[in-house]
NUSEBA-358126 format. One record per residue (C-alpha): residue number from 1; residue in one letter; x, y, z. Coordinates in nm, 2 decimals. Each point is the difference from the previous one (the first is absolute). Layout:
REM NUSEBA-358126
{atom NUM; a; {X; Y; Z}},
...
***
This chain:
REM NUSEBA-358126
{atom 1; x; {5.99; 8.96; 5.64}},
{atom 2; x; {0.17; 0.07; -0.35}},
{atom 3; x; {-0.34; -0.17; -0.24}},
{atom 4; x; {-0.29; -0.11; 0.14}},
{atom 5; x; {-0.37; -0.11; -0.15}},
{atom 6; x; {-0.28; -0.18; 0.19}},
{atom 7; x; {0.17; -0.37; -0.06}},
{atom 8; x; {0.41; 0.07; 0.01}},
{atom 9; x; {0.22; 0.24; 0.19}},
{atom 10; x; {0.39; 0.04; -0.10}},
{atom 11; x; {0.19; 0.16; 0.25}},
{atom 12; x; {0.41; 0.07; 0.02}},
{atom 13; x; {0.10; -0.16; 0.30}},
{atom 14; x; {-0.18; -0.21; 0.28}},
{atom 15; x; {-0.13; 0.27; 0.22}},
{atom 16; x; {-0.37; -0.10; -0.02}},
{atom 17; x; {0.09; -0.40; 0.02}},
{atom 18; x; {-0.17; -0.18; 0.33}},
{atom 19; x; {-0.21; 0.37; 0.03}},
{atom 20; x; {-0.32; -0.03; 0.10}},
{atom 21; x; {-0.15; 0.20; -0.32}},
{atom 22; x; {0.18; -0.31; -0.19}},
{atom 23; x; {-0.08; -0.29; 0.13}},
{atom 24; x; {-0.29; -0.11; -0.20}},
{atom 25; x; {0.26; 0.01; -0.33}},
{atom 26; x; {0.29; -0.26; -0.12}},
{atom 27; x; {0.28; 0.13; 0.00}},
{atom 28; x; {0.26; -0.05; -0.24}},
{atom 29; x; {0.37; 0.15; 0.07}},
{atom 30; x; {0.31; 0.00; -0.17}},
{atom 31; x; {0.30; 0.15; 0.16}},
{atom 32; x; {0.27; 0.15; -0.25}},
{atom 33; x; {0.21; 0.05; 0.26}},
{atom 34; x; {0.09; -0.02; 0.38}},
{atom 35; x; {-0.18; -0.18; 0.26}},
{atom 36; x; {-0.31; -0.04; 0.18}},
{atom 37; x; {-0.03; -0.21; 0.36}},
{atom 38; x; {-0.35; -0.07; 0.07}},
{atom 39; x; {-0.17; -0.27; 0.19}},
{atom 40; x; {-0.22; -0.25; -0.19}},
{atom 41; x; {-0.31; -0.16; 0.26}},
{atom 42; x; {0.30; 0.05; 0.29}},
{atom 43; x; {0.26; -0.14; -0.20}},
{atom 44; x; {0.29; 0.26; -0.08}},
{atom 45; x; {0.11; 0.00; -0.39}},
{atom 46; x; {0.16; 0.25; -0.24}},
{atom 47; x; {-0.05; 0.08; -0.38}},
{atom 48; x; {0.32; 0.12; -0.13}},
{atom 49; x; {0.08; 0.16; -0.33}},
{atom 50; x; {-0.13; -0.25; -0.30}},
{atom 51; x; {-0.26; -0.15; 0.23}},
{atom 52; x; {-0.40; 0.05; -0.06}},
{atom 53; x; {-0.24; -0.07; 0.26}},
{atom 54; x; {-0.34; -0.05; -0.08}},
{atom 55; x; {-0.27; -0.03; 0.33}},
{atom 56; x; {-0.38; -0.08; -0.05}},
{atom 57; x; {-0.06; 0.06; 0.38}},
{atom 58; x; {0.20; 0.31; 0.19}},
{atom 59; x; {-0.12; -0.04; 0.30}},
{atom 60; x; {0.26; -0.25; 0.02}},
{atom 61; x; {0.28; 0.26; -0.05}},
{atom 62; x; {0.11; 0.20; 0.24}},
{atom 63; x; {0.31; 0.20; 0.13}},
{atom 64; x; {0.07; 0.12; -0.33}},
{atom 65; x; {0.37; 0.19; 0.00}},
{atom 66; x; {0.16; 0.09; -0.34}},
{atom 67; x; {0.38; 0.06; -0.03}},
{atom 68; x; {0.11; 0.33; 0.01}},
{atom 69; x; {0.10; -0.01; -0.41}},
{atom 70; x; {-0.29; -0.25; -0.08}},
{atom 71; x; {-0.19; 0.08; -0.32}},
{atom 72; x; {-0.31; -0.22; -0.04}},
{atom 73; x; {-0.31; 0.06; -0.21}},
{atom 74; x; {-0.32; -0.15; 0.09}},
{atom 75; x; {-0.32; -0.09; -0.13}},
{atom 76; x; {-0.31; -0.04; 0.19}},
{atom 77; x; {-0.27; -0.20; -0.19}},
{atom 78; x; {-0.37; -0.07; 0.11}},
{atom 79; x; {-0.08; -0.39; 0.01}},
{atom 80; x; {-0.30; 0.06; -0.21}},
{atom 81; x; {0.18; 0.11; -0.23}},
{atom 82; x; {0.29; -0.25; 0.01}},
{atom 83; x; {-0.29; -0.30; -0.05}},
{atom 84; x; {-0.10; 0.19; -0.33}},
{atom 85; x; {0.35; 0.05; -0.12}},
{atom 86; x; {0.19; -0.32; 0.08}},
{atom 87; x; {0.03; -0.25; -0.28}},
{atom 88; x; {-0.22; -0.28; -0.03}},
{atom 89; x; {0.24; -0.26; 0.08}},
{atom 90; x; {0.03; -0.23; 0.35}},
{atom 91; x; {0.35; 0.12; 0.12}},
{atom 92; x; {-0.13; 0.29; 0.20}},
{atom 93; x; {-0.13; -0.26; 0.23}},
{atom 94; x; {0.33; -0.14; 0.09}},
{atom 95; x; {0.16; 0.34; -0.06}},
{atom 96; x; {-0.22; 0.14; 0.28}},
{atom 97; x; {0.06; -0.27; 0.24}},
{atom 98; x; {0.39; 0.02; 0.00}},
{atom 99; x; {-0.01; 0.38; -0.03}},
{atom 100; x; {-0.22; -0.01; 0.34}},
{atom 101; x; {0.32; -0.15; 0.17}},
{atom 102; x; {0.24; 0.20; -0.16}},
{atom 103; x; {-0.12; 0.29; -0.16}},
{atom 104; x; {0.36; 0.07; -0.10}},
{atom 105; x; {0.12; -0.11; -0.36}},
{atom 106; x; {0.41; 0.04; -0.07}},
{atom 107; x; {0.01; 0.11; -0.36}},
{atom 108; x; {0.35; -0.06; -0.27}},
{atom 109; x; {0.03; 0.30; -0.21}},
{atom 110; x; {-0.14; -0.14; -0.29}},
{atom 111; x; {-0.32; 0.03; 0.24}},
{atom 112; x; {0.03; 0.32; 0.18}},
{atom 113; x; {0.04; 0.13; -0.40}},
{atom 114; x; {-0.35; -0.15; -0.04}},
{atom 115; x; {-0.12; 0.14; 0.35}},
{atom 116; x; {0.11; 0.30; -0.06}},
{atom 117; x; {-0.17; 0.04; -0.35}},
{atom 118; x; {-0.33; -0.17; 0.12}},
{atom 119; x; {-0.02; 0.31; 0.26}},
{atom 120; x; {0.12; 0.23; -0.21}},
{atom 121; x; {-0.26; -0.15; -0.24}},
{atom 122; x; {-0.29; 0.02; 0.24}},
{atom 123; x; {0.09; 0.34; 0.13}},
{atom 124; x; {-0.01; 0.15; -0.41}},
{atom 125; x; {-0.35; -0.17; -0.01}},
{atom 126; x; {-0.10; 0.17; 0.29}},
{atom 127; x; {0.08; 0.34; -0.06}},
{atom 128; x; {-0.12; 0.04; -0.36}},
{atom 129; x; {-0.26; 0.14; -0.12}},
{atom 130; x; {-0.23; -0.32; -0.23}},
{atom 131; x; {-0.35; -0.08; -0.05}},
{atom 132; x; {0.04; -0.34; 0.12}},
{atom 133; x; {0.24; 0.09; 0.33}},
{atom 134; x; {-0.14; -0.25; 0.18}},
{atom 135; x; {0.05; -0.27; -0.20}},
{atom 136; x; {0.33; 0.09; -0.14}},
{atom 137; x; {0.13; 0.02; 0.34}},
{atom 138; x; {-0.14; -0.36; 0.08}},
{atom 139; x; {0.18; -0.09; -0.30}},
{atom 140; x; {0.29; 0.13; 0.14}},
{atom 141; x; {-0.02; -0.18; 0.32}},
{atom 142; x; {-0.06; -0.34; -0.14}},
{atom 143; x; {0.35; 0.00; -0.18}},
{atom 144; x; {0.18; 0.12; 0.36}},
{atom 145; x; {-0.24; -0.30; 0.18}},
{atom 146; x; {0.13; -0.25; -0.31}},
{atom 147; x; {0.34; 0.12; 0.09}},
{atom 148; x; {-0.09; -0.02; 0.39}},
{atom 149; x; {-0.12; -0.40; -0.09}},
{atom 150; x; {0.35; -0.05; -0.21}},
{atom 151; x; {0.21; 0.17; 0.25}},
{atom 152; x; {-0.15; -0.25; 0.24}},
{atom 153; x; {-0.01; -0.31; -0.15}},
{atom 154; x; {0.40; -0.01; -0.06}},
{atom 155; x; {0.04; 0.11; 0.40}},
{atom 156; x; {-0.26; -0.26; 0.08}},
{atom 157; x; {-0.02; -0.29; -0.27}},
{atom 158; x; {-0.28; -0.26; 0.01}},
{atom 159; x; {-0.28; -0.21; -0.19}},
{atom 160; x; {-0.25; 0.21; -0.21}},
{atom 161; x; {-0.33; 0.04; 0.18}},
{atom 162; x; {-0.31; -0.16; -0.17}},
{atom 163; x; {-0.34; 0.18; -0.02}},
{atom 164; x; {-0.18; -0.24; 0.25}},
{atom 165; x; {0.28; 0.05; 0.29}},
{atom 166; x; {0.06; 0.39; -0.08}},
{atom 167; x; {-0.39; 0.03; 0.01}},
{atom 168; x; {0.00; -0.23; 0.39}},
{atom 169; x; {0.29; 0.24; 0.11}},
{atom 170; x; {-0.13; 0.32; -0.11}},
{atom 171; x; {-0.37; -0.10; 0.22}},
{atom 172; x; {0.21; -0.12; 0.29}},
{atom 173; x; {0.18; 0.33; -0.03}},
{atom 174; x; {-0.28; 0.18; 0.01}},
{atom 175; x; {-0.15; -0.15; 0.26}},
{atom 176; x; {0.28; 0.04; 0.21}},
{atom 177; x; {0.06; 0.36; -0.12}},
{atom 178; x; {-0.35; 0.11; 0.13}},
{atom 179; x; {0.10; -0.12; 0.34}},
{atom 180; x; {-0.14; -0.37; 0.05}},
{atom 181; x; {0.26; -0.06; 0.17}},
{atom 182; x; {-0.08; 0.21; 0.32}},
{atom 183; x; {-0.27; -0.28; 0.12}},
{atom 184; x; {0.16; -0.30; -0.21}},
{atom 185; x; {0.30; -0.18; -0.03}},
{atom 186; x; {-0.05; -0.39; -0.12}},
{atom 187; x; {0.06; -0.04; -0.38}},
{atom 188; x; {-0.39; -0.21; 0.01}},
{atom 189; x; {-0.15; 0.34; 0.06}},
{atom 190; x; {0.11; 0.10; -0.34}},
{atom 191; x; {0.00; -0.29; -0.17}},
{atom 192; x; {-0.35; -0.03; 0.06}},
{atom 193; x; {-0.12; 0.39; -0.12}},
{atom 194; x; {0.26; -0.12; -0.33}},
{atom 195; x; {-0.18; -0.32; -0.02}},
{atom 196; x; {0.31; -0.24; 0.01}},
{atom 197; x; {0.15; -0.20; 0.27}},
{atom 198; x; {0.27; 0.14; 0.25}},
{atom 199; x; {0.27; -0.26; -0.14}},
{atom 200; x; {-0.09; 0.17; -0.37}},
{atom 201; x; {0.04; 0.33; 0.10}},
{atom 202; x; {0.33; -0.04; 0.20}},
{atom 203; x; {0.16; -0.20; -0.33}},
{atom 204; x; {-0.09; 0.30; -0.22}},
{atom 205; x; {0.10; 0.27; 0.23}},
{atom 206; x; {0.32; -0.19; 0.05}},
{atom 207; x; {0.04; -0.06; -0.40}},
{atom 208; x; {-0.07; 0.37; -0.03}},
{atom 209; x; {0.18; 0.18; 0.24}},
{atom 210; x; {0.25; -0.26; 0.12}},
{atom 211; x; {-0.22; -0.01; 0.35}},
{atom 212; x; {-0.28; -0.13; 0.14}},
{atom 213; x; {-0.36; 0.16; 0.07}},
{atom 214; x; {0.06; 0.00; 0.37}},
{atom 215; x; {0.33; 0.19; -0.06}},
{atom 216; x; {-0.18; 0.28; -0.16}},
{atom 217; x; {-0.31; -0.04; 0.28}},
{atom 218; x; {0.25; 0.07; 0.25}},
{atom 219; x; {0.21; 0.22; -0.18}},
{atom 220; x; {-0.31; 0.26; -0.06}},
{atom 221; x; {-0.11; -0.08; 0.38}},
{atom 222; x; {0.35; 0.11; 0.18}},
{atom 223; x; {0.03; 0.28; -0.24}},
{atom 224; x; {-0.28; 0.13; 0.16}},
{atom 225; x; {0.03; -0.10; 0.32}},
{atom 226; x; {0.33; 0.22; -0.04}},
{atom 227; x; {-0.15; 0.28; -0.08}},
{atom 228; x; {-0.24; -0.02; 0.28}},
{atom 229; x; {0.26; -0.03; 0.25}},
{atom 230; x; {0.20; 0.31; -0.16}},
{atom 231; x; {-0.25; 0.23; -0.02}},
{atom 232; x; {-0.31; -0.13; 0.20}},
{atom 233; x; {-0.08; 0.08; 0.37}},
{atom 234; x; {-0.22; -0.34; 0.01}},
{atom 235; x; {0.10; -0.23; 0.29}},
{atom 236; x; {0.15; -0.34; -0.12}},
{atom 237; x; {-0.34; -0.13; 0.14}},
{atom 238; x; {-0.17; 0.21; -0.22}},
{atom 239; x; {0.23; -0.11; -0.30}},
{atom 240; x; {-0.03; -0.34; 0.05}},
{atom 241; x; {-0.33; 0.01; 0.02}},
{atom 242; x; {-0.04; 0.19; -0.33}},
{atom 243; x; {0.18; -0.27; -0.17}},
{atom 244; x; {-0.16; -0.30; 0.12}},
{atom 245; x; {0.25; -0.14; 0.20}},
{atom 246; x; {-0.17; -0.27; 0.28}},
{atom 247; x; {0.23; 0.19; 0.26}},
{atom 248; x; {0.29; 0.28; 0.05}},
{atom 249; x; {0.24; -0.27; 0.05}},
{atom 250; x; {-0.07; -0.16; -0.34}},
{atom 251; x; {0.04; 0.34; -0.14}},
{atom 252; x; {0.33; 0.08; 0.18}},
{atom 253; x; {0.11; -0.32; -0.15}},
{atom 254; x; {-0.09; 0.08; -0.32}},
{atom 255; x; {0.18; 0.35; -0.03}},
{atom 256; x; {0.33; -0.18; 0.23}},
{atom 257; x; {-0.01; -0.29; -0.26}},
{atom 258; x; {0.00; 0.29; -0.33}},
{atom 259; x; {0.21; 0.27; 0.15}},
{atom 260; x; {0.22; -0.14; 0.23}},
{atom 261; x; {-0.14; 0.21; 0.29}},
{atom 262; x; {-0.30; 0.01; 0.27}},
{atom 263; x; {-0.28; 0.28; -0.16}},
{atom 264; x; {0.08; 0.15; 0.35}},
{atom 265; x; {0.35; 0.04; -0.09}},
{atom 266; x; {-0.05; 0.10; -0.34}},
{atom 267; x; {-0.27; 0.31; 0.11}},
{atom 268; x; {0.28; 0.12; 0.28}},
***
C-alpha cells in the first residue's frame, strides 16, 4: 500500500481489490489507463481508461484481471467513516442504489480532470503531517463523494429525493443490508418494522431508485444465494432451507427464474 491510516488506504494499482484483508472497505478506483476484466456478482464487466468504479460491497467482485499496461489508483475507505464524511444531502440514497447495479461510472474529461484531482486531493491529505489529519482528510473525501453524486446524477438523471423517502430508503436499506432478507422476502415484512404499508414502501423505492422494494428484496437474496452456491459446500437442501424457501423446488425456481439457470447447473 503506497498511504495508509486506520480509516483510508491509497494504493497504485488494484492488487488488493476483492482481497480478503479488503473486503470490509469501499473501494474507490480510477484507472488512468488500460483495462481491467473483472466479474461483478457473476456478471463479466470491464473499467477502461477514464472509468471510476466505486463498490460498497466486494464480495460481489471477483475475477479481478488488469490489462497488462493498466494504471489504476485505488482508494479503500471504511464505511464508518464514509457515513461521517458524506454530505448531508439525500442523493447518496439514490446514488447507492444505482451504483449497487453498476458500480461502474464512464467519466468525459472534464470529469476524470475532477477525479483525478479529488484523489490526488485525498491522497495529499493523507500523507501530511496536520493537527487535524483526520478531519482534513474527511474534508477531502466529501468533495470527491460531491463529485461522486455529480458524476452520477448526469449518467443517471432523476427527481431530487425528499427527506421523508431518503430517510424510508436508507431504513429499508439497512434492514436489508444486515441480512433480513435470508429468512424474509414479502415487502409486508418490512413495511411493518418501517411502520408503513407495503403499497407505500414499493411507490417510494420505485420513486427513488426507479424499482420496486421487492426488486431490491430479491436482488440482495440471489446475490447471496450466489455466493453460497460459488463458494459454499452446503447442499441445495441446506440452502433452501437457510433461505426460507417452502421447498427446493421453489428455490430452484427462484435462482432459474433470476439467472437463467438451475442452482445445480450454476454450482457444476
Amino acid at each position: 500500500m503506497d498511504f495508509e491510516s486506520k480509516n483510508v488506504i491509497i494504493e497504485s494499482g488494484v492488487e488488493h481489490l476483492a482481497a480478503d484483508a479488503m473486503l470490509d472497505y469501499v473501494a474507490h478506483v480510477y484507472v488512468h489507463q488500460g483495462r481491467i476484466d473483472l466479474k461483478y456478482h457473476g456478471e463479466p464487466m470491464a473499467l477502461e481508461a477514464g472509468d471510476c468504479m466505486i463498490v460498497r460491497s466486494q464480495r460481489l467482485l471477483s475475477d479481478v484481471v488488469p490489462s497488462t499496461d493498466c494504471e489504476a489508483e485505488t482508494i479503500y475507505i471504511t464505511p464508518g467513516f464514509i457515513e461521517m464524511s458524506t454530505p448531508r444531502n439525500n442523493y447518496g440514497i439514490r446514488g447507492s442504489l444505482m451504483l449497487f447495479i453498476n458500480p461502474i461510472m464512464k467519466l468525459d474529461e472534464q470529469e476524470q480532470a475532477r477525479c483525478q484531482r479529488d484523489f490526488d486531493e485525498v491522497k495529499s491529505r493523507l500523507k501530511e503531517d496536520h493537527p487535524f489529519k483526520n478531519d482534513v482528510v474527511s474534508c477531502a473525501c466529501q468533495m470527491m463523494f460531491l463529485d461522486f453524486f455529480d458524476f452520477h446524477k448526469r449518467l443517471y438523471p432523476g427527481e431530487d429525493v425528499s427527506f421523508p423517502n431518503a430517510q424510508l430508503m436508507s431504513s429499508f436499506l439497512q434492514l436489508l443490508s444486515r441480512g433480513d432478507y435470508v429468512k424474509n422476502r414479502e415487502v409486508s415484512y418490512y413495511a411493518d418494522i418501517l411502520c408503513v404499508t407495503p403499497k407505500y414502501l414499493s411507490e417510494v423505492s420505485k420513486r427513488v431508485s426507479g424499482y420496486g422494494a421487492n426488486y431490491w428484496i430479491n436482488r440482495f437474496a440471489i446475490i447471496e444465494i450466489q455466493r453460497r452456491l460459488r463458494h459454499s459446500n452446503a447442499s441445495l437442501v441446506e440452502i433452501s432451507d437457510e433461505f426460507n424457501f417452502s421447498s427446493t423446488a421453489y428455490f430452484s425456481r427462484f435462482v432459474q427464474n433470476y439467472l437463467g439457470i438451475s442452482p445445480g447447473a450454476y454450482r457444476s
